[in-house]
C-alpha positions as CSV (number, residue, x, y, z in Angstrom):
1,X,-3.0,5.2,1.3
2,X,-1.8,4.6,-2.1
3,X,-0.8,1.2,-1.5
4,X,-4.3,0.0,-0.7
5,X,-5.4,1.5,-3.7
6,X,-3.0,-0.4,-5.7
7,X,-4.0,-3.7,-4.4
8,X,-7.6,-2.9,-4.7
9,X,-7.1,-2.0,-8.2
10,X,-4.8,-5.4,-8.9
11,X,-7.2,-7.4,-7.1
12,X,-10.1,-5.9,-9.6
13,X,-8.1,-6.6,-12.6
14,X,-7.9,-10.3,-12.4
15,X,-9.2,-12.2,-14.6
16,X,-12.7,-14.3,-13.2
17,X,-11.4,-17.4,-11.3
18,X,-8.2,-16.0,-10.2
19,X,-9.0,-15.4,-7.1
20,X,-9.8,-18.9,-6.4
21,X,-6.6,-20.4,-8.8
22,X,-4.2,-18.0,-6.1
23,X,-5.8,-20.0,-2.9
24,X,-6.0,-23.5,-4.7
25,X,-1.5,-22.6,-5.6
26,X,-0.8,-21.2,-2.2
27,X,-2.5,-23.3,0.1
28,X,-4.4,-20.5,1.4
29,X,-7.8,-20.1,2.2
30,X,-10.3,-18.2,-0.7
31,X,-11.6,-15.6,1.6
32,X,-8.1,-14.6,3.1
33,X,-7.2,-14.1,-0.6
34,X,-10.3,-12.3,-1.5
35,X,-9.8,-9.8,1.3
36,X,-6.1,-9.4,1.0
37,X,-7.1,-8.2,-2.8
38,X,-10.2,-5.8,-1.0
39,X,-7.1,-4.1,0.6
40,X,-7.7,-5.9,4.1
41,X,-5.2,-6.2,6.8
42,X,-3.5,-9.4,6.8
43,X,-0.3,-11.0,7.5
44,X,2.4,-9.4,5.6
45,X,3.8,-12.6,4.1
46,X,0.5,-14.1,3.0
47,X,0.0,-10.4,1.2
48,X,3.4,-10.7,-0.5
49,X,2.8,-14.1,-1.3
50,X,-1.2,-13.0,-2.8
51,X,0.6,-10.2,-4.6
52,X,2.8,-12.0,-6.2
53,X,0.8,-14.5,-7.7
54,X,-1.6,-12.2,-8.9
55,X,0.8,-10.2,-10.3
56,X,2.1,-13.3,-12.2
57,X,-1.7,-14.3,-13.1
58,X,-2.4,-11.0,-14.5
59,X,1.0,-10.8,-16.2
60,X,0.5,-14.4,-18.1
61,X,-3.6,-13.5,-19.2
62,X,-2.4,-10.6,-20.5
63,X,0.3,-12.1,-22.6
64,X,-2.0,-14.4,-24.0
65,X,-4.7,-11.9,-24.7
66,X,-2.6,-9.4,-26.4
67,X,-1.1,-12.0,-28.6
């Protein structure tokens, strides 16, 4: 599924300490976030919420390393 593959590949792009920075600004534990960015099933709002952050996280580091 293509969609697993995405996340997998977002989830492999983050920057070290992301991971941890998503579940410290959700409120969510690390090792729900860290599977829902292995492409692990999980509840379909804490994925949207994961992936939406990370998206955001990833968006900002590369702003600031492409500056």
């Amino acid at each position: 599924m293509k969609t697993k593959e995405n996340i997998i590949q977002l989830g492999s792009s983050l920057p070290l300490g992301s991971k941890k920075l998503i579940a410290e600004s959700l409120g969510m534990n690390y090792r729900t976030v860290d599977n829902i960015l292995k492409g692990k099933e999980a509840r379909v709002t804490n994925v949207m919420k994961v992936l939406k952050e990370a998206k955001r996280i990833l968006k900002e580091y590369e702003d600031i390393t492409n500056s």
